[in-house]
C-alpha positions in Angstrom: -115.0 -167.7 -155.9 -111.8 -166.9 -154.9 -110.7 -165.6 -151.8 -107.4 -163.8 -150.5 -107.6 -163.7 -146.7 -110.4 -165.9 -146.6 -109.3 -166.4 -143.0 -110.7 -163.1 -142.0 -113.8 -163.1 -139.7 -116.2 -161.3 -142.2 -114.1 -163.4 -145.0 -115.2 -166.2 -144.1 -118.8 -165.9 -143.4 -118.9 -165.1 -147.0 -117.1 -167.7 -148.1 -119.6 -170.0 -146.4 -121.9 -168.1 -147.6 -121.3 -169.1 -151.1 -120.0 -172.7 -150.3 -123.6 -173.5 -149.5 -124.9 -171.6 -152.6 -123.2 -174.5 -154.1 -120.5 -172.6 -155.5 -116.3 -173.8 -156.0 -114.9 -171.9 -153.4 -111.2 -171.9 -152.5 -108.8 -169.4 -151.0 -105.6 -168.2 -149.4 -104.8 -166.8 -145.9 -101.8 -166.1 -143.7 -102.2 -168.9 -141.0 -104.2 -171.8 -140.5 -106.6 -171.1 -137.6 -109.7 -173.0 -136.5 -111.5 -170.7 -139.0 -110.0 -172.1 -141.8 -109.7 -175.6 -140.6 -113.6 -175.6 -140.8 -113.6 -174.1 -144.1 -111.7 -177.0 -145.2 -113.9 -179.5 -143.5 -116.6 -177.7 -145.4 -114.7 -178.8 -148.7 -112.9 -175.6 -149.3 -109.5 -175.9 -150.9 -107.1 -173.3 -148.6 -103.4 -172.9 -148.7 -101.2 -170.7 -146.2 -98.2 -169.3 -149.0 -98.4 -166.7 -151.6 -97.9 -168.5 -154.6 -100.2 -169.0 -157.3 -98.8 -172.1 -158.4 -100.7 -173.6 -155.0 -104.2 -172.4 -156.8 -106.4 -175.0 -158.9 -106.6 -174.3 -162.3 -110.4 -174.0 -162.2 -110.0 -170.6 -161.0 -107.7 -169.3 -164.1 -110.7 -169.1 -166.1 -111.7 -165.4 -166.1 -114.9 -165.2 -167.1 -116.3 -167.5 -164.2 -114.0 -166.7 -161.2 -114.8 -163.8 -159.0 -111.6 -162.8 -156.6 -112.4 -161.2 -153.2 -109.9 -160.1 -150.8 -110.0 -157.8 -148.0 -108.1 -154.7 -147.4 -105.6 -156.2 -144.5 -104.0 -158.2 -147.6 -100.4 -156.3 -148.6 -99.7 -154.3 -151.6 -98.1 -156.5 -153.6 -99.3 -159.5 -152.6 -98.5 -161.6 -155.9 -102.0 -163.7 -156.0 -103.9 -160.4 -155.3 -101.5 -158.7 -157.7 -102.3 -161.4 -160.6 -105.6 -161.1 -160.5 -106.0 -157.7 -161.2 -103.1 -157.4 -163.9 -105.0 -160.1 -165.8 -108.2 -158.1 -165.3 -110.2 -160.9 -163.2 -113.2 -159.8 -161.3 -112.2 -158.4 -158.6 -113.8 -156.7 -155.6 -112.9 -156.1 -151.9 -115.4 -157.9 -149.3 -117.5 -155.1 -148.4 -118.4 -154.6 -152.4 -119.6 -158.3 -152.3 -121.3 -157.5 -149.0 -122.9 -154.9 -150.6 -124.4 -156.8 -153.9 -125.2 -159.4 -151.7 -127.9 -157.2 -149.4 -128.7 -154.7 -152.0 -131.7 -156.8 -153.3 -132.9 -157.6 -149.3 -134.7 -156.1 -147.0 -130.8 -155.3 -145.0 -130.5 -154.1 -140.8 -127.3 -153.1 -140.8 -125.7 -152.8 -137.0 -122.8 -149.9 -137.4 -120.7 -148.9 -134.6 -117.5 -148.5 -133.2 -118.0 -150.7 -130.4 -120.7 -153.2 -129.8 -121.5 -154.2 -133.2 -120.3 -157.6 -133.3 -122.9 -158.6 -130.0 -125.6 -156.4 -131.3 -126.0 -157.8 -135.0 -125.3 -161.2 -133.7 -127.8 -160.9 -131.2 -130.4 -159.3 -133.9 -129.5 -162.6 -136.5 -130.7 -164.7 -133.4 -133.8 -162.7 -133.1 -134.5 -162.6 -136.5 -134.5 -166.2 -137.1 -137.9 -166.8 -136.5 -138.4 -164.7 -139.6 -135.4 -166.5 -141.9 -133.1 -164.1 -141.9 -129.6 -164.2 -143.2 -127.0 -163.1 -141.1 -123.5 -162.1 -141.9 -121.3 -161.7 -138.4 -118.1 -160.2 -137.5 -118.0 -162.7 -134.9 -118.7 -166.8 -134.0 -122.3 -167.4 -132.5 -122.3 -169.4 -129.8 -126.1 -170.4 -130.9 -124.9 -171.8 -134.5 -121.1 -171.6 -133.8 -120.5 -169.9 -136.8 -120.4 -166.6 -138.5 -123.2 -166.9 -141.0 -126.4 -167.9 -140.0 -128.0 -168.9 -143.3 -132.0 -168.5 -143.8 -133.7 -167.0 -147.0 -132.1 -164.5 -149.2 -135.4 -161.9 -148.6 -134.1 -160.5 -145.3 -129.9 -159.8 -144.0 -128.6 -158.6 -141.0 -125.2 -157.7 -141.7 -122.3 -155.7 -139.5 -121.5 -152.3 -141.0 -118.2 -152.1 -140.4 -116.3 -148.5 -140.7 -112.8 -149.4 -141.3 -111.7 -148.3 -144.7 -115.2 -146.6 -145.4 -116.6 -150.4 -146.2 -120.7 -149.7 -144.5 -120.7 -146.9 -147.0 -121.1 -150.3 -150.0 -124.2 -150.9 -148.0 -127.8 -150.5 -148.9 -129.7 -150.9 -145.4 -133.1 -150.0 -144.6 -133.2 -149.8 -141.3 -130.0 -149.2 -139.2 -128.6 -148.7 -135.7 -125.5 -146.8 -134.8 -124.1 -148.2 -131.5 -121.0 -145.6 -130.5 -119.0 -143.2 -133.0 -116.1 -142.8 -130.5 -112.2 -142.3 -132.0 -110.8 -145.4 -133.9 -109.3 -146.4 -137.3 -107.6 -143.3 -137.1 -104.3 -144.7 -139.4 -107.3 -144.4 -142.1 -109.5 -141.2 -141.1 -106.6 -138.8 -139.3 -109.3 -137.4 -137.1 -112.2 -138.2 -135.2 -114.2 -135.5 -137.1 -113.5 -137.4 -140.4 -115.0 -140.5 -138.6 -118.2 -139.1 -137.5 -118.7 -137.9 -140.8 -118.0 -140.9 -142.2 -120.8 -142.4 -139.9 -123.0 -139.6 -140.7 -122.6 -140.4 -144.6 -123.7 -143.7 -143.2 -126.7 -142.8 -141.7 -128.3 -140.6 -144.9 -127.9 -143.9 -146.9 -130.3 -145.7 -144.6 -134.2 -145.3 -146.3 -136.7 -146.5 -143.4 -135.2 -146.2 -139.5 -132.2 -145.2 -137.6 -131.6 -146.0 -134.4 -129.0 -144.6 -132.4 -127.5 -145.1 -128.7 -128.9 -141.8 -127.2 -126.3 -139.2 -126.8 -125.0 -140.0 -130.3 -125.1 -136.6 -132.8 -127.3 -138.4 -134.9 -131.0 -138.2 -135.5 -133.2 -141.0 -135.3 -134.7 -143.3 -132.8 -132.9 -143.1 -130.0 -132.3 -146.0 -126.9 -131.1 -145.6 -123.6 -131.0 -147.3 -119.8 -132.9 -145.9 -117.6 -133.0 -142.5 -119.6 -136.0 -141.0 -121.4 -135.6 -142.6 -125.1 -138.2 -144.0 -127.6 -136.5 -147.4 -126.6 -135.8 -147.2 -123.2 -134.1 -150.4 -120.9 -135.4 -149.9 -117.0 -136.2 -152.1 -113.4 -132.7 -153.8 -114.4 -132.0 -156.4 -111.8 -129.3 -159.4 -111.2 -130.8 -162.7 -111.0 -128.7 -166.5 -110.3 -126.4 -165.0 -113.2 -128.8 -163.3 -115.6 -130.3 -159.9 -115.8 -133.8 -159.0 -115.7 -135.5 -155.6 -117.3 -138.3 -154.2 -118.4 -138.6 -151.9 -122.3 -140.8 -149.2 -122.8 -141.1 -148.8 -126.5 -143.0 -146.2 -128.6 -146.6 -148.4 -128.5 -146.2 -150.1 -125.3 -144.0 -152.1 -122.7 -142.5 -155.8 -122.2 -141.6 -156.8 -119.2 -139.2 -159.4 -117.3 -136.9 -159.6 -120.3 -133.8 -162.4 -119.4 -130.6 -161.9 -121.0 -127.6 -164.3 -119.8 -124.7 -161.8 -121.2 -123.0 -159.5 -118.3 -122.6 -155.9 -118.1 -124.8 -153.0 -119.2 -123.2 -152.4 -122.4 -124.5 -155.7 -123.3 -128.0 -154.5 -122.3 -127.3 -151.9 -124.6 -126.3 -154.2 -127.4 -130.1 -156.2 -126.6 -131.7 -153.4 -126.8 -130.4 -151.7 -129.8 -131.3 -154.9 -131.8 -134.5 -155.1 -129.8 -135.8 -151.7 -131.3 -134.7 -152.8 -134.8 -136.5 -156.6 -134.5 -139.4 -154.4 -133.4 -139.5 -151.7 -136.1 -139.3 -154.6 -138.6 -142.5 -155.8 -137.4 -141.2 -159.0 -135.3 -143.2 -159.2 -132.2 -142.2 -158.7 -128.6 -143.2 -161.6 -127.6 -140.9 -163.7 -130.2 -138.3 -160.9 -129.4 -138.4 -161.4 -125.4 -138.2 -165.7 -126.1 -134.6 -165.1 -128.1 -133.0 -162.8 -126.3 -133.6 -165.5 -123.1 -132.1 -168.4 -125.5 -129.1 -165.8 -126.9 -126.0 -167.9 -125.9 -123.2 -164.9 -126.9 -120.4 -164.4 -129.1 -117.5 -166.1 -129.1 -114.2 -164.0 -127.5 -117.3 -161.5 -126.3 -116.9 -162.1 -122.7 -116.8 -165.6 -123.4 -116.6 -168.1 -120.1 -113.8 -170.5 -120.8 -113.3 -171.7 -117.6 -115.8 -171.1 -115.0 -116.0 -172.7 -111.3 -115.9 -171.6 -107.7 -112.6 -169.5 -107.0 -111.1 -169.6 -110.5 -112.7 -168.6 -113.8 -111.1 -167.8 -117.4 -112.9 -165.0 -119.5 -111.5 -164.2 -122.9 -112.6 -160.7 -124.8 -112.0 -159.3 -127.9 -111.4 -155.8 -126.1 -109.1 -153.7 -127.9 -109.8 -150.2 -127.5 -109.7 -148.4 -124.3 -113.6 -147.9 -124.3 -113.9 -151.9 -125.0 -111.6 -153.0 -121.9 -113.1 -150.2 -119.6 -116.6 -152.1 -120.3 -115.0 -155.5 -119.8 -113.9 -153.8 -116.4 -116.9 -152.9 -115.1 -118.9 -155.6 -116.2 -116.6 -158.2 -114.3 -116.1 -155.8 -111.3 -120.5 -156.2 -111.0 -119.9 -160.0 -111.6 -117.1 -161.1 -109.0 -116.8 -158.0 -106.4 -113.9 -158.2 -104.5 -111.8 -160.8 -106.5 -108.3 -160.4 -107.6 -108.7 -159.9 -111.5 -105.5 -160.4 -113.3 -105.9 -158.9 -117.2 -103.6 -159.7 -120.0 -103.8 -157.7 -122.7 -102.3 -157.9 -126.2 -101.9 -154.3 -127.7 -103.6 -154.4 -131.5 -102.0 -152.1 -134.2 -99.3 -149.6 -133.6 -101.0 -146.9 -134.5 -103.8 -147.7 -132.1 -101.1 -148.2 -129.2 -99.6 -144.7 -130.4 -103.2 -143.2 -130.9 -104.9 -144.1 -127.5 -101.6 -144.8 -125.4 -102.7 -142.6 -122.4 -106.1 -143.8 -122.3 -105.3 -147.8 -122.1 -102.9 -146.8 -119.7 -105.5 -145.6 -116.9 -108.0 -148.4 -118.4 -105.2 -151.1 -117.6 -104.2 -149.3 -114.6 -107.8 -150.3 -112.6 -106.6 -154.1 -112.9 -104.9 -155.9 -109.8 -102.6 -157.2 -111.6 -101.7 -156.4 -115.9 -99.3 -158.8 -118.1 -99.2 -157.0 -121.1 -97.5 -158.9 -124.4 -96.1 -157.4 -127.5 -98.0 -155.5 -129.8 -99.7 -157.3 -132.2 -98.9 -156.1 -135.9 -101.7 -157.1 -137.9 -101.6 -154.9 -141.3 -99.0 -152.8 -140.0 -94.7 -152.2 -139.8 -93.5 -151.1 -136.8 -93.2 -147.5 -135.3 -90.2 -146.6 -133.6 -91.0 -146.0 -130.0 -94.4 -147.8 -129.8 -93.9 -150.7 -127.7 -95.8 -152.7 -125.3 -92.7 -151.7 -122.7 -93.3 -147.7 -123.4 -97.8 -148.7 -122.4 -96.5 -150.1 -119.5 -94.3 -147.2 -118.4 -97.4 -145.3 -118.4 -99.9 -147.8 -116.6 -100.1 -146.7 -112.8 -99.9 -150.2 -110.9 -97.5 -151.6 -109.4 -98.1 -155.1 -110.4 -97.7 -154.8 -114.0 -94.8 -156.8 -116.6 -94.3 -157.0 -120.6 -94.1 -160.7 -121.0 -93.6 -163.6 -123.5 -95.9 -165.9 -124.5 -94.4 -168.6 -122.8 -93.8 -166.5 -119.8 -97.2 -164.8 -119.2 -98.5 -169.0 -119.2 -96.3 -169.6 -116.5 -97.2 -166.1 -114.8 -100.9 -166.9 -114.9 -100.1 -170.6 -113.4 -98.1 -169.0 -110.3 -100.7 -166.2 -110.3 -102.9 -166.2 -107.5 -105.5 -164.1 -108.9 -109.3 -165.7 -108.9 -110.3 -164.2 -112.3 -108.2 -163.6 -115.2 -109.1 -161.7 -118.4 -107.5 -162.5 -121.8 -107.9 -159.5 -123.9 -107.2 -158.5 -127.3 -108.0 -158.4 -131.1 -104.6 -160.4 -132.1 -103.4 -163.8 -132.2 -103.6 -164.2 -128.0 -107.0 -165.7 -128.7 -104.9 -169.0 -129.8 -103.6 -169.0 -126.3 -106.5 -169.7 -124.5 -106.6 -173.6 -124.5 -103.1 -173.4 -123.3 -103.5 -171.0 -120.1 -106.9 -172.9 -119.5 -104.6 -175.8 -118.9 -102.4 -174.0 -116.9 -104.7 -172.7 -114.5 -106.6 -176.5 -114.4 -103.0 -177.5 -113.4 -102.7 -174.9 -110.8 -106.1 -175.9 -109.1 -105.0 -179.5 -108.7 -101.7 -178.8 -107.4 -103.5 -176.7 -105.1 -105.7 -180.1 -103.8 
């Protein structure tokens, strides 16, 4: 097994995947990054240039390679382009998702937001029934994106870029949000929704959807009349408390350590598709208590009294408006500093007003250059022309280096590190920075 961009986050869970189905599995990416540093702990061979003369021999033979990449890797990328000159097998990752789960029982958590948590969530619920689980995110239960149990049963994320959820074959499915996103591939939000709606007819037992949603099936809600319906939601020493009424009856005194209500959301969605499975409520209540999170899902990297350090993965406006709320219930009245690395072009161009008033509800924004991924620039959209348009007046463009020392001169009690790009790798770094601040304080 071959992989080009075996970096990627639903990459690599199938590349572990098939590491521990004892196949030879090598691969190329981009950048080293502590994804790929574990892959090659695992005893995968990885190398970071385009150039086939890096890849083992092994892998020329035709009839037993199979080349996956995903669809962030270039036209003409030379390994990629190799590959299917010579006429290799080869298939983008959502094809191998797809063959993979086609001969499962498959829950398949779709979405534009919230996917990540909920299927991660519903793999930790599941295990008690040997699941395999394929995340677009690192547990913080099994720090990892696969969490390997029998091949009868997957939980897989159904993910809408490039059309991939339609390779899937699920049986029972949830639909978390449809709102507008991707648009550099679907042009409209219309196209989208259809898109999801194609989705939905391919699912053959249950759909559940977030109530609200222009889909039919089983709907869930907070405190709202829906066949899964959250209510009694309380606050207690850090973790919420709430009661489900289901179809055939009611649980009560759920815990669930993650903040903000879109993460009850999240618990609940995979809570009615555990239940519709057939796991009980019981086993259901005990693992959402012991659910530890997601990593870069509101993930505590520093945490003590007068200073904490959250990093998110937000990078939509609907995304950062829930990280907003959710820490403005947490720590009322603090000074939250957010910085916030743009994702895509096209996404800055697409949704520029709305970050702006998103961004605009902070105390204090650092924003940093927009992060290209897949993408060449577009004239005009820069992180300088966001920040024109962001009403507060404590807000600055910044490099790397300077938003680290801006954060250690800050004196803001909480700050937020948001974004889908590469400022995740900065975390250790303004961590430090912040530790420093506190003992210069003392």
């Amino acid at each position: 097994m071959y992989f080009i961009g075996i970096g990627g986050i639903g990459m690599s869970a199938l590349a572990r995947y098939f590491s521990s189905n004892k196949k030879n599995v090598a691969g190329y990416d981009k950048t080293p990054s502590p994804i790929t540093d574990e892959l090659v702990r695992m005893g995968m061979s990885i190398h970071f240039e385009d150039n086939l003369a890096l890849i083992s021999k092994d892998f020329f033979e035709k009839e037993s390679t199979l080349v996956v990449y995903t669809p962030a890797i270039p036209k003409g990328h030379s390994e990629l382009q190799y590959f299917l000159d010579n006429e290799f097998h080869v298939y983008k990752r959502a094809e191998v998702l797809g063959k993979i789960t086609e001969n499962t029982f498959c829950l398949a958590v779709a979405g534009t937001h919230g996917k990540t948590t909920t299927s991660s969530i519903l793999g930790h619920i599941m295990q008690p029934v040997n699941a395999t689980a394929f995340l677009g995110g690192i547990s913080e239960n099994y720090n990892s994106n696969l969490i390997l149990g029998k091949d009868e049963i997957s939980v897989v994320e159904a993910d809408e870029y490039d059309r991939s959820f339609l390779q899937l074959s699920p049986n029972i499915a949830c639909v978390t949000s449809m709102d507008a996103d991707h648009l550099d591939i679907y042009g409209a939000h219309d196209s989208l929704v259809a898109s999801f709606q194609e989705f939905s007819n391919k699912v053959t037992d249950k759909l559940v959807v977030a109530k609200g949603l222009n889909l039919e099936g089983i709907t869930y809600a907070i405190d709202e009349e829906a066949d899964y319906m959250a209510c009694n939601l309380r606050v207690g020493d850090g973790t919420y408390l709430f009661d489900v009424v289901t179809p055939n009856g009611q649980i009560n005194d759920i815990e669930f350590g993650l903040p903000g209500r879109h993460n009850i959301m999240n618990a609940l969605a995979a809570l009615a598709m555990a239940h519709l499975y057939g796991v009980s409520l019981g086993i259901i209540k005990k693992q959402l208590k012991t659910f530890a999170g997601v990593q870069r899902r509101f993930s505590y990297k520093l945490k003590q009294e007068g200073l904490v350090l959250i990093d998110d993965y937000a990078h939509h406006p609907t995304e950062i408006k829930v990280v907003h709320s959710a820490v403005r219930e947490m720590y009322p009245n603090q000074k939250v500093l957010a910085v916030f690395q743009p994702h895509l072009f096209s996404r800055t161009r697409d949704f520029i007003d709305e970050f702006a008033a998103e961004l605009s509800k902070f105390d204090e924004v650092v924003l940093l250059d927009v992060y290209p991924a897949r993408e060449l620039p577009i004239e005009g959209v820069t992180s300088k022309w966001l920040l024109e348009k962001i009403d507060n007046q404590y807000k600055y463009v910044l490099s790397k280096q300077e938003m680290k020392d801006f954060v250690a001169n800050s004196d803001a009690t909480i700050v937020l590190m948001l974004g889908a790009g590469d400022i995740g790798l900065l975390l250790e770094e303004v961590k430090e920075e912040l530790l420093n601040r506190v003992k210069s304080d003392e």
